[in-house]
Biopython code that builds the backbone (N, CA, C, O; Angstrom):
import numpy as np
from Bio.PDB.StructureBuilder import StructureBuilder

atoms = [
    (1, "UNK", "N", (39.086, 80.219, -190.529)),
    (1, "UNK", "CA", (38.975, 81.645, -190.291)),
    (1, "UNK", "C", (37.528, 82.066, -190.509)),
    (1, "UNK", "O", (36.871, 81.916, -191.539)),
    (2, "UNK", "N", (37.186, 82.561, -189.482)),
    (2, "UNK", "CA", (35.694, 83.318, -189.645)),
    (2, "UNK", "C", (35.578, 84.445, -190.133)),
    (2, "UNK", "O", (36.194, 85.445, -189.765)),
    (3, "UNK", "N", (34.762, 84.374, -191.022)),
    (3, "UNK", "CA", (34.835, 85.962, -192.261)),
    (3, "UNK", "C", (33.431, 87.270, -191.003)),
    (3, "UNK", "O", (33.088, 88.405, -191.334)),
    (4, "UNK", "N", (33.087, 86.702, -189.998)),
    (4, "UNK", "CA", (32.259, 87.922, -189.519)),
    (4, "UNK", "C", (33.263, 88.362, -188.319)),
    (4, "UNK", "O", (34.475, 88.149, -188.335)),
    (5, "UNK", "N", (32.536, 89.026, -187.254)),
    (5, "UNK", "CA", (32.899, 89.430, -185.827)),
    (5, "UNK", "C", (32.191, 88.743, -184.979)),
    (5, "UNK", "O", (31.652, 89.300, -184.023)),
    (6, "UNK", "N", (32.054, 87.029, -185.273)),
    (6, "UNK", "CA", (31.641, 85.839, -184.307)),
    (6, "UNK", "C", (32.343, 86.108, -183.215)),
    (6, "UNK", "O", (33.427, 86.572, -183.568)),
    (7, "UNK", "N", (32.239, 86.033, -181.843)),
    (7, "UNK", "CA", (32.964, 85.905, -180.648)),
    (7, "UNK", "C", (33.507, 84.521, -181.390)),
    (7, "UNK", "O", (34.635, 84.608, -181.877)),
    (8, "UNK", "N", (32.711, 83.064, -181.543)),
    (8, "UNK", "CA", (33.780, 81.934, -181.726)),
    (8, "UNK", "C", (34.737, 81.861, -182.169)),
    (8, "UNK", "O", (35.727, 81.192, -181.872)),
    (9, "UNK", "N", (34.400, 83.034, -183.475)),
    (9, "UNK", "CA", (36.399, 83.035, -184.619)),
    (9, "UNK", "C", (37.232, 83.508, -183.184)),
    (9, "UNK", "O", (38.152, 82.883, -182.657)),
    (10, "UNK", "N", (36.672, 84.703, -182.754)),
    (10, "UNK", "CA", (37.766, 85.523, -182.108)),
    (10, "UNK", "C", (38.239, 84.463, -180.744)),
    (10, "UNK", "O", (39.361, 84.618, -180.262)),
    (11, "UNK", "N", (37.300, 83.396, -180.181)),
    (11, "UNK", "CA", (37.852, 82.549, -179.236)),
    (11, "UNK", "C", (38.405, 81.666, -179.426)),
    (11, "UNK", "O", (39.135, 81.011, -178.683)),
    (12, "UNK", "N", (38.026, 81.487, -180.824)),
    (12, "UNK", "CA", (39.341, 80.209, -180.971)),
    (12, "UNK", "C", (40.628, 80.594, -182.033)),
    (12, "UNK", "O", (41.423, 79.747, -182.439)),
    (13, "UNK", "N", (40.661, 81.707, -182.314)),
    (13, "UNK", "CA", (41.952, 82.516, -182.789)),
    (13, "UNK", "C", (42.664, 82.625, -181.112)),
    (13, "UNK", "O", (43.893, 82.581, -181.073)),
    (14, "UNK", "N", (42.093, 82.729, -180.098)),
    (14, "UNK", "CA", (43.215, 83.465, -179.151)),
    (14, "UNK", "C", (43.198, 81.944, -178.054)),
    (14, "UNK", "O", (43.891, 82.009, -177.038)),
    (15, "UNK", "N", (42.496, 80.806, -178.289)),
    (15, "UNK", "CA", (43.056, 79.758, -178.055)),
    (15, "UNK", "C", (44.292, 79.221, -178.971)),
    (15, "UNK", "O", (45.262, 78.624, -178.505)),
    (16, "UNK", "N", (44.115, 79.509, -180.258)),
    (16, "UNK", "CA", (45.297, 78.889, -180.901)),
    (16, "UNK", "C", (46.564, 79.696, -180.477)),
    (16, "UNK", "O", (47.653, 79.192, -180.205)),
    (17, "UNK", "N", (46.228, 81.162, -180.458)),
    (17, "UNK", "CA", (47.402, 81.794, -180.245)),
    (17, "UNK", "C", (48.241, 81.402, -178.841)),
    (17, "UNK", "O", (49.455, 81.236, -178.723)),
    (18, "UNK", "N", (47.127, 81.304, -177.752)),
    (18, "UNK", "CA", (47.997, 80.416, -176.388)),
    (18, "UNK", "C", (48.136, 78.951, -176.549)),
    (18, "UNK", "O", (48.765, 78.477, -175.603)),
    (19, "UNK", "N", (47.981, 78.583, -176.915)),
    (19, "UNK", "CA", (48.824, 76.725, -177.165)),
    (19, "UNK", "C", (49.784, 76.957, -178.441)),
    (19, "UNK", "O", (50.408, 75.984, -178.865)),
    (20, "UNK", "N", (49.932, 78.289, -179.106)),
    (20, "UNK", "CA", (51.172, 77.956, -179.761)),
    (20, "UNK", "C", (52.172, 79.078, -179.399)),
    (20, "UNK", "O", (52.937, 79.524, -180.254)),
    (21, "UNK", "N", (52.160, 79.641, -177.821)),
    (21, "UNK", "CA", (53.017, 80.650, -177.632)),
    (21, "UNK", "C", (54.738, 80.259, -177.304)),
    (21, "UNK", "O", (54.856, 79.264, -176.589)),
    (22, "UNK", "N", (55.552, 80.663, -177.571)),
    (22, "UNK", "CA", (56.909, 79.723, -177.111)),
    (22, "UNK", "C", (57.211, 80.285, -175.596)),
    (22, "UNK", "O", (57.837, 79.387, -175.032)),
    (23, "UNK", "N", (57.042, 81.322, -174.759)),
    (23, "UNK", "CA", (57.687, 80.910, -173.480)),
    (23, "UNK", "C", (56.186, 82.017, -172.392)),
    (23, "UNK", "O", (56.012, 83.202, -172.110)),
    (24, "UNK", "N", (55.512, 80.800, -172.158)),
    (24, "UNK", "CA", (54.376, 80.669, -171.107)),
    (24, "UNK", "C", (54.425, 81.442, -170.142)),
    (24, "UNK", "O", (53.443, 81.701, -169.447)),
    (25, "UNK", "N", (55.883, 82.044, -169.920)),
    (25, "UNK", "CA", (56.147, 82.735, -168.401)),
    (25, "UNK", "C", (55.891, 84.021, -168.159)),
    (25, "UNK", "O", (55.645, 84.558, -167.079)),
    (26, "UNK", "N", (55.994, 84.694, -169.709)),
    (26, "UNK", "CA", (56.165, 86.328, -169.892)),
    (26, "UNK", "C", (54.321, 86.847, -169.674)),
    (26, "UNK", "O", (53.234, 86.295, -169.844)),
    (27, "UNK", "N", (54.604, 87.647, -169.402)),
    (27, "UNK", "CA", (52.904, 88.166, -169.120)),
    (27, "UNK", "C", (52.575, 88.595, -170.517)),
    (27, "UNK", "O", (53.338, 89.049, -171.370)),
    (28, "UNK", "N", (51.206, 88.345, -170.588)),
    (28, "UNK", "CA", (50.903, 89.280, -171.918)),
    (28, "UNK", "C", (49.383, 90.336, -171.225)),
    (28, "UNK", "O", (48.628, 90.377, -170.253)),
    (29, "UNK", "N", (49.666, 91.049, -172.531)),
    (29, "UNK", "CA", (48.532, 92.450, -172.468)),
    (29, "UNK", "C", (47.720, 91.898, -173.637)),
    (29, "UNK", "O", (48.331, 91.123, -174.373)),
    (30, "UNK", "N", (46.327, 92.192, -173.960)),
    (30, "UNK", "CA", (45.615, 92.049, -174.916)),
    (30, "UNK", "C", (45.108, 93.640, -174.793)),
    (30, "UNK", "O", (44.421, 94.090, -173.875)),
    (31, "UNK", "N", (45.517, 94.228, -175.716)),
    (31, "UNK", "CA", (44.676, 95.793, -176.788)),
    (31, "UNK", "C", (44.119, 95.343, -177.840)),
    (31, "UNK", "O", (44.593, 94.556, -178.660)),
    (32, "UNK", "N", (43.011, 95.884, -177.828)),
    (32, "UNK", "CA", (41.880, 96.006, -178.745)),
    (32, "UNK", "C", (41.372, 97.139, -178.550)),
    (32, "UNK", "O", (41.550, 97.882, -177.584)),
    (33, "UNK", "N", (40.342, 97.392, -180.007)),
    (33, "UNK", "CA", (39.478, 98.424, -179.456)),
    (33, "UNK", "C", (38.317, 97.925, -178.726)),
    (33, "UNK", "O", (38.578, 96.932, -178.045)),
    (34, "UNK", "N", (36.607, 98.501, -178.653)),
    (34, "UNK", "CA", (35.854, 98.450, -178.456)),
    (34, "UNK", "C", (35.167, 97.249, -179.147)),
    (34, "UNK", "O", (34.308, 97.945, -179.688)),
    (35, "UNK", "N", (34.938, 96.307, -179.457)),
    (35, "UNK", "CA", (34.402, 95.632, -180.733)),
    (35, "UNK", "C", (33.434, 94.690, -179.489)),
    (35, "UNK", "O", (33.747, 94.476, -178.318)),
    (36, "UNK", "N", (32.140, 94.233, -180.262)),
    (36, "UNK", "CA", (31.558, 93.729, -179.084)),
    (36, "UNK", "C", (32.226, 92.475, -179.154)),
    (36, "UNK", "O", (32.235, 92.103, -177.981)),
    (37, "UNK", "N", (32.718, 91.717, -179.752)),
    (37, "UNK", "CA", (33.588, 90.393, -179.989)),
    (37, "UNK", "C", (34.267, 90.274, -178.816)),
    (37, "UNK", "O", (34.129, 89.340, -178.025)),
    (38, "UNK", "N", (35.415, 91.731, -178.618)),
    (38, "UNK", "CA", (36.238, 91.307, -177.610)),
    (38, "UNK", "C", (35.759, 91.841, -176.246)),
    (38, "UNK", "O", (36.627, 91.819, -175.373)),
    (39, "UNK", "N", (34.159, 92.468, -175.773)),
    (39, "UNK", "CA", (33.620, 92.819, -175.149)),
    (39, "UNK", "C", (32.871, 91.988, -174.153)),
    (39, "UNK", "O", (32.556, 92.098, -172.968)),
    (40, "UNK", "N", (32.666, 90.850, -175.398)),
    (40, "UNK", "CA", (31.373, 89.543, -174.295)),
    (40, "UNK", "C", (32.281, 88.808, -173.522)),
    (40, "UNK", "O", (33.454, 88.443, -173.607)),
    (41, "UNK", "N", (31.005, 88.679, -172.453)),
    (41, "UNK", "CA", (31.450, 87.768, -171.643)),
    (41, "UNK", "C", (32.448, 86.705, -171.414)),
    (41, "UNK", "O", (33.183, 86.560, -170.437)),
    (42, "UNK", "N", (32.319, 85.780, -172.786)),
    (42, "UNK", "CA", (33.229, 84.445, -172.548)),
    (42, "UNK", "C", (34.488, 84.939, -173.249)),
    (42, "UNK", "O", (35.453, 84.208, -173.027)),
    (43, "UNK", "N", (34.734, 85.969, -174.027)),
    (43, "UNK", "CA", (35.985, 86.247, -174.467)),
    (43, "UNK", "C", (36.855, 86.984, -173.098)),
    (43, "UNK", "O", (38.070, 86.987, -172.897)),
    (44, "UNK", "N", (35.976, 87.465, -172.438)),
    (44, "UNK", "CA", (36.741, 88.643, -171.615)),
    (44, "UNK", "C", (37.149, 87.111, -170.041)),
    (44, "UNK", "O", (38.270, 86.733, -169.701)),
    (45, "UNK", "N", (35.987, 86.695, -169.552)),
    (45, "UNK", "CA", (36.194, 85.533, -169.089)),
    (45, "UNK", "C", (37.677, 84.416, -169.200)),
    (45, "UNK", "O", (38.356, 83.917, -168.302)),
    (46, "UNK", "N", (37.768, 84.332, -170.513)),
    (46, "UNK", "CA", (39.280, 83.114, -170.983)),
    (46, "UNK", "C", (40.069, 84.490, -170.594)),
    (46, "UNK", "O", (40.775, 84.183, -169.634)),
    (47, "UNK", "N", (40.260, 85.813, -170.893)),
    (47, "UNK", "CA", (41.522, 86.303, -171.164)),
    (47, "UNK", "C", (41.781, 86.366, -169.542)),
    (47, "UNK", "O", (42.927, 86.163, -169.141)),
    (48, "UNK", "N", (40.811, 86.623, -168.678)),
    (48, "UNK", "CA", (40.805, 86.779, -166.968)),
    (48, "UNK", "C", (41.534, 85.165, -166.727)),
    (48, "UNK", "O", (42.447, 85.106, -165.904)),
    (49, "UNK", "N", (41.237, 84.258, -167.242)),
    (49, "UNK", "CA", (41.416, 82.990, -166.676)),
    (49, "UNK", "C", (43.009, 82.607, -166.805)),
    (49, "UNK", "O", (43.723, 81.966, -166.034)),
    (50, "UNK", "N", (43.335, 83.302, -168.197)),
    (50, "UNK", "CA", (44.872, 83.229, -168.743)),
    (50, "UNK", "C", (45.562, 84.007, -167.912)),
    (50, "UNK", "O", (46.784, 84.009, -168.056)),
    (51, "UNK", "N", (44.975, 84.833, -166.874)),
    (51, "UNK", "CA", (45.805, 86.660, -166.486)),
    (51, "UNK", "C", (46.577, 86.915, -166.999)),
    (51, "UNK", "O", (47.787, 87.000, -166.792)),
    (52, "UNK", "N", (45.510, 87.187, -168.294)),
    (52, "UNK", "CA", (45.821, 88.590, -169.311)),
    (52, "UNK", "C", (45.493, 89.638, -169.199)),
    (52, "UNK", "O", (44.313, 89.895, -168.959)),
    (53, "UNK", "N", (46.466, 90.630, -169.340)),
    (53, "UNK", "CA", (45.697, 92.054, -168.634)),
    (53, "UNK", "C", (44.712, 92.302, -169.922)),
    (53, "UNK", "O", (44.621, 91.549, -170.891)),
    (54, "UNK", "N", (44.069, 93.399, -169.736)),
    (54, "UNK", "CA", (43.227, 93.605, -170.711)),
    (54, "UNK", "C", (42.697, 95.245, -171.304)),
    (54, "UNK", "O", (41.830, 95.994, -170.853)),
    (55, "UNK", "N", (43.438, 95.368, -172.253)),
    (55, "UNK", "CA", (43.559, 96.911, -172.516)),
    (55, "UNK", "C", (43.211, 97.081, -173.649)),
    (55, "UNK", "O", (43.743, 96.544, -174.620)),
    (56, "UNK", "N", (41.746, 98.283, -173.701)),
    (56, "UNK", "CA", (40.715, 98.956, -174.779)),
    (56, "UNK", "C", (40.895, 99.982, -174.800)),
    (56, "UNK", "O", (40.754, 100.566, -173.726)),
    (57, "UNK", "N", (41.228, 100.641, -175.781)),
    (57, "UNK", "CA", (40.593, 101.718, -176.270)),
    (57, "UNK", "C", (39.747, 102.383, -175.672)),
    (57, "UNK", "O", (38.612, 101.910, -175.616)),
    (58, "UNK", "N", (40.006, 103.617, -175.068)),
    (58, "UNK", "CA", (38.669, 104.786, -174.994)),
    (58, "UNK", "C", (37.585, 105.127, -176.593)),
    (58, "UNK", "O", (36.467, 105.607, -176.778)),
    (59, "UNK", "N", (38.087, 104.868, -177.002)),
    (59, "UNK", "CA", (37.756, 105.753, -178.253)),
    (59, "UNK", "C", (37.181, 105.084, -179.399)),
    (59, "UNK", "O", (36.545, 105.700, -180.254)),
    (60, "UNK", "N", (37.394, 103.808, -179.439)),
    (60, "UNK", "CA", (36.967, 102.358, -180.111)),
    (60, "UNK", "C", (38.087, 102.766, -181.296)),
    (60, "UNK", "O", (37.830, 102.460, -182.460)),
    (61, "UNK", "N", (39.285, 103.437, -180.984)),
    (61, "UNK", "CA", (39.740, 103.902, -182.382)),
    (61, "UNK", "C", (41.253, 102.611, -182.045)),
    (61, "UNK", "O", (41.777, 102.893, -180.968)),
    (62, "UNK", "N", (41.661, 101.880, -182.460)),
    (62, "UNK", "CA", (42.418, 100.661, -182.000)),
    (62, "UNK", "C", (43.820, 101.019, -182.020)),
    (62, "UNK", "O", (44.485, 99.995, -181.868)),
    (63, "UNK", "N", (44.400, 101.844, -182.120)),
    (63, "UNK", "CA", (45.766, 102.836, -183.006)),
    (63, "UNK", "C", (46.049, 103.459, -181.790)),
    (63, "UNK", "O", (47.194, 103.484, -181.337)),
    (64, "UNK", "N", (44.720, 104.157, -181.009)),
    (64, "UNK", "CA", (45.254, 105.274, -179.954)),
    (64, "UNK", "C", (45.028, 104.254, -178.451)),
    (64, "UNK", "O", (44.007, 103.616, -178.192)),
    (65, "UNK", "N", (46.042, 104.314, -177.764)),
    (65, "UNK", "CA", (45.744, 103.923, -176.522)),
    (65, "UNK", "C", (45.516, 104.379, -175.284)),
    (65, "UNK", "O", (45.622, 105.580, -175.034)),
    (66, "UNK", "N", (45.195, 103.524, -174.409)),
    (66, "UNK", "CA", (44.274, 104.585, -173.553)),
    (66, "UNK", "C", (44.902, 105.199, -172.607)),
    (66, "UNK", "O", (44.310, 106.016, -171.902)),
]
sb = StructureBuilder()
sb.init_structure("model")
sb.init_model(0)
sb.init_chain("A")
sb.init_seg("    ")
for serial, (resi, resn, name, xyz) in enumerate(atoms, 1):
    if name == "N":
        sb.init_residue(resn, " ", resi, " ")
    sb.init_atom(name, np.array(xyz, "f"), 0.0, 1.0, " ", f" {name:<3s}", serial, name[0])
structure = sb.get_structure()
């Protein structure tokens, strides 16, 4: 576990989370807020590659959706 807001923690937290999902078929959504972590390139890149939709926050406030 990475104690900062590394893009790497956050890319390889959401690799582990897809190789240990139980049924591959169901679509998923990723919400977050604003954070530049889930903003760069290669994070936003894997979640496009998975077609994961991808849903932020207006507001960077992570609670309210958009």
């Amino acid at each position: 576990m990475h104690e900062t807001l590394s893009v790497k923690g956050c890319i390889e937290a959401l690799k582990m989370a897809l190789k240990n999902r139980k049924n591959k078929a169901l679509p998923l959504i990723h919400h977050s807020d604003r954070g530049v972590q889930y903003c760069c390139h290669a994070y936003v890149k894997l979640l496009q590659k998975q077609n994961i939709q991808i849903s932020m926050t207006q507001t960077g406030d992570r609670w309210r959706m958009p």
